[in-house]
N, C-alpha and C positions, 0 to 999 in steps of 0.2 A: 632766238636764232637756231637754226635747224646744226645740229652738231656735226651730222656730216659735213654739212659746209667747210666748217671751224678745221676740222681733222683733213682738210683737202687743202687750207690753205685761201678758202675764199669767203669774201666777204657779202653777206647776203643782205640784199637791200630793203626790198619786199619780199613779199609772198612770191612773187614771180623774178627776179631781178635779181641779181648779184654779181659782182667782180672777183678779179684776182690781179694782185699786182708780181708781175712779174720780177724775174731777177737780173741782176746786171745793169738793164735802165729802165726798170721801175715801171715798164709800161703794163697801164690800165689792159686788160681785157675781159670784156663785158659779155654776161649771160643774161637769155631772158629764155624762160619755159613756157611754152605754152600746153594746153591738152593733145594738143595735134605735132605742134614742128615746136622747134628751138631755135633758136637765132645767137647766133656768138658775133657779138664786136669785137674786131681788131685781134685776130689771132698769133701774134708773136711776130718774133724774128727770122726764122728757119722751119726748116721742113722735122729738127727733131724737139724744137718747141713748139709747134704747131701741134705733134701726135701726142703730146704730153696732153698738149693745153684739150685735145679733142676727147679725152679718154680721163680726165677729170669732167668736162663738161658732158660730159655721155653718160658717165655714172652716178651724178647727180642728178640728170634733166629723167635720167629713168631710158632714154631712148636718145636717137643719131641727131646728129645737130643736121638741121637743113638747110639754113640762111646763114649767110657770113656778109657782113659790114663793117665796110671799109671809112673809117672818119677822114683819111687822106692815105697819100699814096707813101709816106719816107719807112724806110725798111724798117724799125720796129714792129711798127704796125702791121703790116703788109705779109711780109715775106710766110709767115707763120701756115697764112693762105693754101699754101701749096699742099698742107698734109691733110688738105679737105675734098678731096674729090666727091663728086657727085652731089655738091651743096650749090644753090643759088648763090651767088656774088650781087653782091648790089653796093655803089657809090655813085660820088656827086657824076654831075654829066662833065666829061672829059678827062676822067680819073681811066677809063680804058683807054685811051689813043695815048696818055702820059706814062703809064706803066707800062705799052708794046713798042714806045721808041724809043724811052729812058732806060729799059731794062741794063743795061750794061751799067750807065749810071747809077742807079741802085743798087747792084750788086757791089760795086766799087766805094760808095756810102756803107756799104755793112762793113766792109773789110776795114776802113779809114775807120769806124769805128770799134772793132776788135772782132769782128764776128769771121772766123775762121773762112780763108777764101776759098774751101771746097766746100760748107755749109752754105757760102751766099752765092756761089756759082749753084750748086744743085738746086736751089731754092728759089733761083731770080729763073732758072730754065723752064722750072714746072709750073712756076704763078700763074694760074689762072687771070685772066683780066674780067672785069663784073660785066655782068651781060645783062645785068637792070640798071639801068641808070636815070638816077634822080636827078631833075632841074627845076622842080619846086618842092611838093611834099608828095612821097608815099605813102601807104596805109600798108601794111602786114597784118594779115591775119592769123595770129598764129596758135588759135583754140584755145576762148577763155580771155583773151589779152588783143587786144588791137598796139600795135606799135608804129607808133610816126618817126617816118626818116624824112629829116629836113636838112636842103639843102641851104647851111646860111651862110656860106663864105662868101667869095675869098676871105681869105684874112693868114692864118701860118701859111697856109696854101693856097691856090686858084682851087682847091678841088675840096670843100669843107663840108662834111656833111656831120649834121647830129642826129642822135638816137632817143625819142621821147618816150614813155615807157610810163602809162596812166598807172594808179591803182590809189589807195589810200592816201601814198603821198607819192605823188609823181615823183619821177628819175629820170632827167637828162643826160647821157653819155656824150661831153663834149668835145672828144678828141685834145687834140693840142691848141686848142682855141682858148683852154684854159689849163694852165700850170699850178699846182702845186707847189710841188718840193723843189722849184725853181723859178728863176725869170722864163718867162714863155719865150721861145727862140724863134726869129728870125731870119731864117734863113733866102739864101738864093731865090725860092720860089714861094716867100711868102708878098702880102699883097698890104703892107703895114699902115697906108689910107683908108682903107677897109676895115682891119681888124676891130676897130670899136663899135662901128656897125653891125659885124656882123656877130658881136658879145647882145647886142641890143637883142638882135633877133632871138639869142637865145634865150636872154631872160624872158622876152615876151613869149617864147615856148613854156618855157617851167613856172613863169610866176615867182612869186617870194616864198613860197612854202616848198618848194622842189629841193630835191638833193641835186646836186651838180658833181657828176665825176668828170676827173681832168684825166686827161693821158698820162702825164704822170701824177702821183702824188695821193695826199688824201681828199676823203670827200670833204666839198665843200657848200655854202650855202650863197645865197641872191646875196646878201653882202659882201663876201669875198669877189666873185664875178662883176660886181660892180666896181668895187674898188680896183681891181686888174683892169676893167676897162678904162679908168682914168688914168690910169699909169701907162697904159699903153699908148693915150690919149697924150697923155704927156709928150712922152717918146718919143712919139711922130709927128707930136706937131699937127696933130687932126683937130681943128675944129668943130664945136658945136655946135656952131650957126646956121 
């Protein structure tokens, strides 16, 4: 593992690929380098974790991040967005019409969650909304590395999108589709007859040999994922017939 990494605080996957888990809630945020662009998953909470998270990923990748991906819309993820200007946005299709009408609702989720209300007012103002939007798979080219955005939800969300990320051992970036360092949450606008569906589509993205990062937590492997899907499967009372 590359020591700069190590000494930043992030955890490097591949050759191309590596994370950081943020502080307070733990959320994933995902790097992938290529020769040409950079691509960052899920840039934080706010406009002053976002500049953080930009300026470790910029001095690692060697050069300015260009692509940002969105796994869903709830303000960890999201909000961080805003300290990226002049970067592509790309998520699932209807992840912009949900963050231009819920914005107030968003900003009022960061505060219910402790995020200071002039950090998630200034933040939910500036958010970009993605102007690529995925409704099946994209391709990214980003010099040296091809990167697949698929869209496999609903499931936490209507708006679920993952990050495939080839090389030696492939890396999946699964948003909150997969939990870690807790039960995966349910909330308001998740879609929980779906969610083991759309765990299937993943595994059938990465295989049994892939790393799977969750939005929160550590990484994990095709068995863990699998097993969350029957628990989830449980839960709701989803059959598999």
């Amino acid at each position: 593992m590359d020591v700069r990494w190590e000494e930043a605080g992030w955890e490097r996957l591949t050759g191309r690929a590596g994370r950081r888990r943020l502080p307070v809630w733990d959320c994933t945020v995902g790097l992938v380098v290529g020769d040409e662009s950079v691509l960052l998953i899920d840039p934080g909470s706010c406009v002053r974790e976002g500049a953080r998270v930009r300026a470790e990923a910029e001095r690692l990748a060697g050069r300015r991040v260009t692509h940002i991906a969105f796994t869903h819309g709830h303000f960890d993820h999201v909000l961080g967005g805003s300290a990226f200007s002049g970067a592509e946005f790309y998520g699932a299709v209807g992840l912009d019409a949900h963050l231009a009408s819920d914005r107030e609702a968003l900003r009022a989720d960061a505060v219910r969650h402790g995020l200071a209300e002039a950090e998630a007012t200034e933040a939910a103002e500036l958010l970009p909304a993605p102007r690529h939007l995925v409704s099946g798979e994209w391709t990214l080219e980003l010099g040296g590395v091809q990167v697949l955005l698929a869209n496999v939800g609903p499931g936490h969300t209507r708006h679920d999108l993952a990050v495939f990320v080839p090389g030696g051992r492939e890396v999946v970036f699964c948003g909150d589709l997969v939990e870690e360092s807790g039960e995966p949450q349910a909330g308001p606008d998740a879609v929980p007859a779906r969610w083991p569906a759309a765990l299937d589509r993943l595994l059938a993205l990465g295989g049994d040999d892939a790393l799977y990062v969750p939005g929160h937590g550590a990484v994990v492997d095709a068995g863990f994922v699998r097993a969350q899907r029957a628990t989830l499967a449980g839960r709701f009372g989803v059959s598999d017939a």
